[in-house]
C-alpha positions in Angstrom: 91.0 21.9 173.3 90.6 19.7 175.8 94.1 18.6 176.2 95.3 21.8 176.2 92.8 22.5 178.8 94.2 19.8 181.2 97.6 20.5 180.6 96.9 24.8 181.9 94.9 23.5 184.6 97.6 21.2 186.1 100.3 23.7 185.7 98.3 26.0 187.7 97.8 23.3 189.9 101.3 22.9 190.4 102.4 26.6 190.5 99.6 26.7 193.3 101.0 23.6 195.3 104.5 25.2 195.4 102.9 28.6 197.0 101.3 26.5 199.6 104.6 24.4 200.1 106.5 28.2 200.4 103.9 29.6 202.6 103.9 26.5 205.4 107.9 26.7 205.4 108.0 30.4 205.3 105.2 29.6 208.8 107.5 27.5 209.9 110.6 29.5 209.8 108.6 32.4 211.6 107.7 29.7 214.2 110.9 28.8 214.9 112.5 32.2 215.0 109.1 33.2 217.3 110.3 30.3 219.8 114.1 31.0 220.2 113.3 34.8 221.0 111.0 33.5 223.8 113.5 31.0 224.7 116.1 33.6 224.8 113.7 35.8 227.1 112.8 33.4 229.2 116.4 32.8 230.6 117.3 36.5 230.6 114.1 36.7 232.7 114.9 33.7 235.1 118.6 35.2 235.7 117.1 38.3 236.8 114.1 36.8 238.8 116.3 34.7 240.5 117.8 36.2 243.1 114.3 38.1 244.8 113.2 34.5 245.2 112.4 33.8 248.5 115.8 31.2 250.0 115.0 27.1 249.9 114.0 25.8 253.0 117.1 24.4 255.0 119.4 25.5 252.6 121.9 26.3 254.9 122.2 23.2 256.5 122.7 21.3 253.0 125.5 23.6 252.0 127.2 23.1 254.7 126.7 19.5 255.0 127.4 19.4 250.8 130.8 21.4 251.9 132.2 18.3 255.0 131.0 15.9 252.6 132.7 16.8 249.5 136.0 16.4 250.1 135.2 12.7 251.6 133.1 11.5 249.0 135.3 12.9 246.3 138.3 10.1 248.3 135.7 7.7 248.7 134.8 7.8 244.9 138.6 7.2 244.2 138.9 4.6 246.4 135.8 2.8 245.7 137.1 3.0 241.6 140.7 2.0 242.5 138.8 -0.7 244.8 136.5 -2.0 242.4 136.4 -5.6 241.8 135.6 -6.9 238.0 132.8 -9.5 238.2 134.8 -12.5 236.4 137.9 -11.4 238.9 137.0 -14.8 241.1 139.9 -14.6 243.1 139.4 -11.1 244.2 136.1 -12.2 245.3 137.6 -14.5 247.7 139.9 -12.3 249.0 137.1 -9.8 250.0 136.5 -8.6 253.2 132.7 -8.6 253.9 132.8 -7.9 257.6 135.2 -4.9 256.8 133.0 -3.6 253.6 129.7 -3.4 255.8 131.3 -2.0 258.9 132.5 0.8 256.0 128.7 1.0 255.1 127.9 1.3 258.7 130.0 4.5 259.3 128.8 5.9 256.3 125.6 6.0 257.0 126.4 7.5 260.7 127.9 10.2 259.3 125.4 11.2 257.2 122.5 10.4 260.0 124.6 12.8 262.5 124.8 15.7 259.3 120.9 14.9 259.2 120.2 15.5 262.5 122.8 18.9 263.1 120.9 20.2 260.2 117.4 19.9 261.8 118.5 20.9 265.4 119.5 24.2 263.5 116.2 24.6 261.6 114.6 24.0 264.9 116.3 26.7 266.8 115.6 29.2 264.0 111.9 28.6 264.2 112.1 28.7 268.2 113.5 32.2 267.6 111.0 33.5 265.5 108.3 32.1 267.8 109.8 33.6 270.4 110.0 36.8 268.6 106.1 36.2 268.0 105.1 35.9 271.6 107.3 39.3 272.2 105.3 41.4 270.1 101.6 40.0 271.1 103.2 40.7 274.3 103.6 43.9 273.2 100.0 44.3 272.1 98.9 43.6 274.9 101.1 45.9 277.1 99.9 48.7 275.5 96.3 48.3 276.2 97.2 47.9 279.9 96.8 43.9 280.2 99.8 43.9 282.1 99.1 40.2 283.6 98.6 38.5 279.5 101.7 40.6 278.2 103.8 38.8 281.0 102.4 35.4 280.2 103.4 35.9 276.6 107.3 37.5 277.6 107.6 34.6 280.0 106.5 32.1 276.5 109.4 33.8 274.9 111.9 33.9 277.3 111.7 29.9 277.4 112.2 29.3 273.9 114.8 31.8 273.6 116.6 32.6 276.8 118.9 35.0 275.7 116.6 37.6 274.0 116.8 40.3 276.0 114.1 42.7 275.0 111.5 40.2 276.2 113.2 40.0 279.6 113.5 44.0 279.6 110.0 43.9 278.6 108.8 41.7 281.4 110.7 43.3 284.0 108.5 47.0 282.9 105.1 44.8 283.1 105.9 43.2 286.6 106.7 46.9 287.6 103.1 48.1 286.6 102.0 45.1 288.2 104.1 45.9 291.7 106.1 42.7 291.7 109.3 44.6 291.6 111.3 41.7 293.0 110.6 39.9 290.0 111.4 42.8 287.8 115.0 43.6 289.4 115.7 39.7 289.2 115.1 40.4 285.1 116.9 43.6 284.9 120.0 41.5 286.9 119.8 38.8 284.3 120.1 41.3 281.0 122.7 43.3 283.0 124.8 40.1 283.6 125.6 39.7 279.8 124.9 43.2 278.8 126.0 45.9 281.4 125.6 48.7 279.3 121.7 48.2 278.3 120.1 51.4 279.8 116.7 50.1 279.7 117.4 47.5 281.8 119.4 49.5 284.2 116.6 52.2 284.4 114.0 49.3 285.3 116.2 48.1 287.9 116.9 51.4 289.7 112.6 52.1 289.2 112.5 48.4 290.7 114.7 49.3 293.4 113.1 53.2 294.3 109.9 51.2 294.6 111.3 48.7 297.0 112.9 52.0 299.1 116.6 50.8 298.2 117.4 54.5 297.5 121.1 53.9 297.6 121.3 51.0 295.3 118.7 52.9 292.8 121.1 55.9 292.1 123.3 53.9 291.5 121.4 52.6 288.9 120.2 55.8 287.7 123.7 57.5 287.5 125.2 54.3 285.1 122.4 55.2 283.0 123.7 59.2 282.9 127.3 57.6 282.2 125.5 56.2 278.8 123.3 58.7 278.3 124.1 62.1 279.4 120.6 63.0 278.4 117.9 60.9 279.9 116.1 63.9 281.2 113.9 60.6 283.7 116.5 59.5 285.2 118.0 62.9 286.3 114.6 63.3 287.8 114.9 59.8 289.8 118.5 61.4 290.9 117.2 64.5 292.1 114.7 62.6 293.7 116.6 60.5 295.7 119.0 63.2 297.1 115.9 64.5 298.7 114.7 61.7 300.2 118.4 60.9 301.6 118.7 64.4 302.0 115.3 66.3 303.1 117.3 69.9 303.8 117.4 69.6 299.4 113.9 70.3 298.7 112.7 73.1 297.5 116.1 74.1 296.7 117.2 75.5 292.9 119.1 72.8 291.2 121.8 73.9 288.5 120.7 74.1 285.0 122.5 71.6 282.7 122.1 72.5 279.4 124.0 71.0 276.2 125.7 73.5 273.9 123.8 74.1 271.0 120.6 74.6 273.8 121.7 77.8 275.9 121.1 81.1 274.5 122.9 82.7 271.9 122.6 86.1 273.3 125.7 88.2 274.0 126.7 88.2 278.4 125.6 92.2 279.1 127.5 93.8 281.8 125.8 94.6 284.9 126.7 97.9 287.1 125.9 97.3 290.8 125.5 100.2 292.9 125.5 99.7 297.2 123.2 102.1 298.5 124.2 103.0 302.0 121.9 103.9 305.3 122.6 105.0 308.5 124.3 101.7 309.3 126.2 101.2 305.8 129.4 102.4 304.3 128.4 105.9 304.5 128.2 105.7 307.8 131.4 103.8 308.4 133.1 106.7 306.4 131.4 109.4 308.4 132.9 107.4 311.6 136.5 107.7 310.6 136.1 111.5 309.5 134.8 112.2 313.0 137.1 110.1 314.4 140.2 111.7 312.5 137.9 115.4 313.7 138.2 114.6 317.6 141.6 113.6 317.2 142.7 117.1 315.3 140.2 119.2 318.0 141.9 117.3 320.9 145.3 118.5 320.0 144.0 121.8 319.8 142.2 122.4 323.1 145.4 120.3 324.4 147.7 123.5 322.9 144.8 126.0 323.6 144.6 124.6 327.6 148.3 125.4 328.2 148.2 128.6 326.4 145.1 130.2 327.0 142.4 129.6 329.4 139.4 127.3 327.9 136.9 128.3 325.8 133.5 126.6 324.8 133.9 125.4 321.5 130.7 125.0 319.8 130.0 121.9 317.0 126.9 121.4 315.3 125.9 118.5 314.1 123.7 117.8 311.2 121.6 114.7 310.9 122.6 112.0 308.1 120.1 112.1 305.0 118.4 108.7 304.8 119.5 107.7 301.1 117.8 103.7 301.1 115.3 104.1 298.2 111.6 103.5 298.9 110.6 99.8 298.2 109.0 99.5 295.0 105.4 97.8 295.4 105.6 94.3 293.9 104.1 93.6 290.3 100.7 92.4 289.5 100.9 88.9 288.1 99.2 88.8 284.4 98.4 86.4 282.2 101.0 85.2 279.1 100.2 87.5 276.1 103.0 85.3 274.2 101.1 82.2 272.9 103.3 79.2 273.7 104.6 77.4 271.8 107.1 74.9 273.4 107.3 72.9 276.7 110.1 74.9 278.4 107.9 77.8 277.8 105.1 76.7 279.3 107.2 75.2 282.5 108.1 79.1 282.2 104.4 80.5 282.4 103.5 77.7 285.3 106.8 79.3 287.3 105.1 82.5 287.3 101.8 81.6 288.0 101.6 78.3 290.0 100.9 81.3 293.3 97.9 82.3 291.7 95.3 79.2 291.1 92.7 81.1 289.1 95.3 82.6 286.4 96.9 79.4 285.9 93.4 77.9 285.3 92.5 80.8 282.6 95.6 80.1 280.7 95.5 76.2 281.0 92.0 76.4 279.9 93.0 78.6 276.8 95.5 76.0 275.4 93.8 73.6 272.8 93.7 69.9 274.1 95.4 68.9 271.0 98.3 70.7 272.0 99.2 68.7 275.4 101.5 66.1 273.9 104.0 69.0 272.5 103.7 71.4 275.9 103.4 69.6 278.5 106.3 67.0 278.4 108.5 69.0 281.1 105.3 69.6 283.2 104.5 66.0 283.8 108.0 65.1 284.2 108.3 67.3 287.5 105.5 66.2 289.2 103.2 68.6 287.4 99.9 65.7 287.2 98.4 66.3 290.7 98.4 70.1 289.7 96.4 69.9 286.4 94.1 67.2 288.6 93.3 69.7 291.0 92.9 72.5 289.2 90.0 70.0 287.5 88.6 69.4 290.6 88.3 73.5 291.6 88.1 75.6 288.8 86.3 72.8 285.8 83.5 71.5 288.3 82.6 74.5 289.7 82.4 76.4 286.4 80.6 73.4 284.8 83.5 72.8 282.4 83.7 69.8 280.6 87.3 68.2 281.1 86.9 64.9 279.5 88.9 65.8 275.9 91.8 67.2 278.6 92.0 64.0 280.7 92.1 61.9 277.4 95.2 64.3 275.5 97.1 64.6 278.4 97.7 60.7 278.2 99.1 61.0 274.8 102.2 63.0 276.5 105.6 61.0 276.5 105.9 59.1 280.0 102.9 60.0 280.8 103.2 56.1 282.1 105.8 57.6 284.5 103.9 60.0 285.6 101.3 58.4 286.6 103.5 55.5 288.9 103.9 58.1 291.3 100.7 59.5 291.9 99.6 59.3 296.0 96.7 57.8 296.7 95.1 60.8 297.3 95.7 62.1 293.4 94.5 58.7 292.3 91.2 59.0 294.2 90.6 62.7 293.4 91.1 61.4 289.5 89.0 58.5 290.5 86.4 61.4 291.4 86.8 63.7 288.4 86.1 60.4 286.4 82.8 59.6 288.4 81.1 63.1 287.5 81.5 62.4 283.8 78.4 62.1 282.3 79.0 61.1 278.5 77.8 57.9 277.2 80.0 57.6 274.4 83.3 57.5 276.6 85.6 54.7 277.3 85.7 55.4 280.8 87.2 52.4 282.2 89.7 52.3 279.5 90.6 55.7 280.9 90.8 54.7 283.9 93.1 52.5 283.6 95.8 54.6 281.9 95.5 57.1 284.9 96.0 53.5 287.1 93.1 53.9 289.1 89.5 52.4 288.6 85.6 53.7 288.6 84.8 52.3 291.8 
């Protein structure tokens, strides 16, 4: 029993060794399968991550200095195998020109010390751009909150690592215009203008550069090169018009045409108008009755001429009625209301001020009903025709006396477009009046200085 004992136990033994053997290679063929699919995915992956990579460093430079030294080096390798000397060859040795072979060595290394350094003077101009592009837009930040004097520093910083860029210089010549060096600005504008003659900013600057400086001529000029690009620019039309009636004082006050794209005027149908001329005593009718008596004397003259040589005179009697005065009575004019329509664009609003700018106290009651928040969208057209010292004064004598508030009205009516423009041509008397209406504001929670200085004036 015993043997037959030992002889089942190693056959199980056995029959459990091979399971164990077909297990770890049946493992290891999973394994191996498991590590080509993740090989497989891994290139697929790499293919498509590729190209969102962010580009080498310099890589421009080495492909175009791989591409001028290809061709050379592919000559040179020929040459130097055609040219290569066994080491047993003794008498080639001799015959070798050392001098020659270094001076080759010599050049070589030139080259590639010149492809070096055109490489690097490339990288280095690339980052001067983007610095320069840096200092533009902190000179930017700062240009908005009204630091006029650090947003020049930083446009001057970009101008000298990148001379040609012209937005800085376009940028510059705007913040020496709110700074009043309007010399410096036109010199800006002239440089832009020199390689660009068609950049409307910088002929706008130069003609607000030359107004400023009382070169009225020269500033049209300026302003009608910008129409020729821009039919449109609704500021400098405004700067045209001004300047005709500075050259021209008999202009102001006049109507100027209305120019109007297409798809702007009315789509209404033209209605036919029938004008009646009343006549008076000294019209038509009158001209009429003339040539009937006239053409009466004439026929009553022949007759007492035949009557006189025929008969003896007679009186002749003619009565004359009086001429009915037909001029209709003048109608008495019409009381000026308030809007009933709520408004809901600028040009209506320019509209509503047209009708009541004669009457101070209406215009205040309808101002006063339009929601702050709604400035920005009504009031472009208002500010662009000199409409700020109205909306100041009407502060100053309706707000104050009425003990209305007017500090939410002062802070939307910056958020207008141009409002900046506006405010360049306020008179010193506007500026101190807002200076004033500042003064009187009583709320410790306002930026008041900050608001000061987007109406260009100051607290004190």
């Amino acid at each position: 029993m015993s043997a037959e004992s030992n002889a089942f136990n190693l056959q199980h033994q056995v029959r459990n060794n091979a399971n164990e053997v077909q297990d770890y290679m049946r493992d290891l063929d999973n394994w191996e399968r498991e590590i080509k699919k993740k090989d497989q995915s891994l290139s697929t992956s790499k293919s498509i991550l590729k190209p969102s990579l962010p580009p080498v460093r310099n890589t421009s430079s080495k492909q175009r200095k791989q591409q001028q030294e290809t061709s050379p080096k592919k000559e040179e390798n020929k040459k130097t195998k055609k040219e290569k000397i066994p080491g047993f060859d003794y008498s080639a040795w001799d015959k070798l020109d050392v001098e020659g072979a270094l001076q080759d060595m010599d050049s070589s290394s030139e080259s590639e010390t010149l492809l070096e350094s055109e490489g690097s003077e490339k990288e280095d101009e690339d980052y001067q751009k983007q610095k320069a592009e840096a200092e533009r837009q902190e000179g930017n930040e700062h240009f908005k909150v009204q630091k006029y004097e650090e947003a020049i520093e930083h446009y001057s910083r970009a101008i000298r690592m990148d001379p040609c860029q012209e937005s800085a210089l376009t940028n510059r010549a705007m913040a020496f215009i709110k700074t009043e060096q309007y010399a410096a600005a036109e010199k800006d504008c002239n440089t832009v203008l020199a390689t660009n003659p068609r950049n409307v900013k910088a002929l706008y600057r130069r003609g607000l550069a030359r107004y400023s400086l009382d070169n009225y001529e020269i500033a049209k000029v300026d302003f009608l090169d910008c129409l020729e690009i821009e039919p449109d620019n609704q500021p400098a039309k405004d700067f045209v018009h001004k300047i005709d009636v500075k050259l021209n004082p008999e202009l102001e006050g006049r109507f100027q045409p209305v120019d109007k794209p297409q798809h702007l005027m009315s789509k209404k149908p033209l209605v036919k108008v029938k004008i009646e001329e009343v006549g008076s005593g000294s019209g038509s009718e009158s001209d009429d009755d003339s040539k009937i008596a006239k053409s009466n004397t004439e026929i009553m003259s022949e007759i007492f001429e035949t009557q006189r040589k025929e008969s003896p005179p007679r009186e002749l009697k003619v009565e004359q009625k009086p001429i009915a005065n037909t001029t209709p009575p003048k109608s008495p004019p019409r009381p000026v209301t308030l809007p009933t329509v709520p408004t809901t664009n600028s040009s209506q609003f320019m509209n509503n001020w047209k009708t009541l700018k004669k009457e101070p106290e209406l215009f205040f009651k309808y101002f006063h009903s339009i929601p702050p928040p709604q400035y920005p969208k009504l009031l472009v057209q208002f500010l662009e025709n000199d409409g700020l010292p109205h909306l100041l004064r009407v502060f100053n004598d309706f707000y104050i006396p009425n003990n209305l508030t007017y500090l939410e009205e002062l802070q939307f009516i910056t958020k207008v477009p141009r409002f900046n423009v506006a405010t360049m041509f306020l008179s010193k008397e506007d500026k101190y009046l807002c200076q004033q209406l500042l003064s009187r504001i009583q709320d410790p929670t306002a930026d008041l200085s900050a608001l000061a200085k987007l109406y260009d004036t100051s607290l004190h």
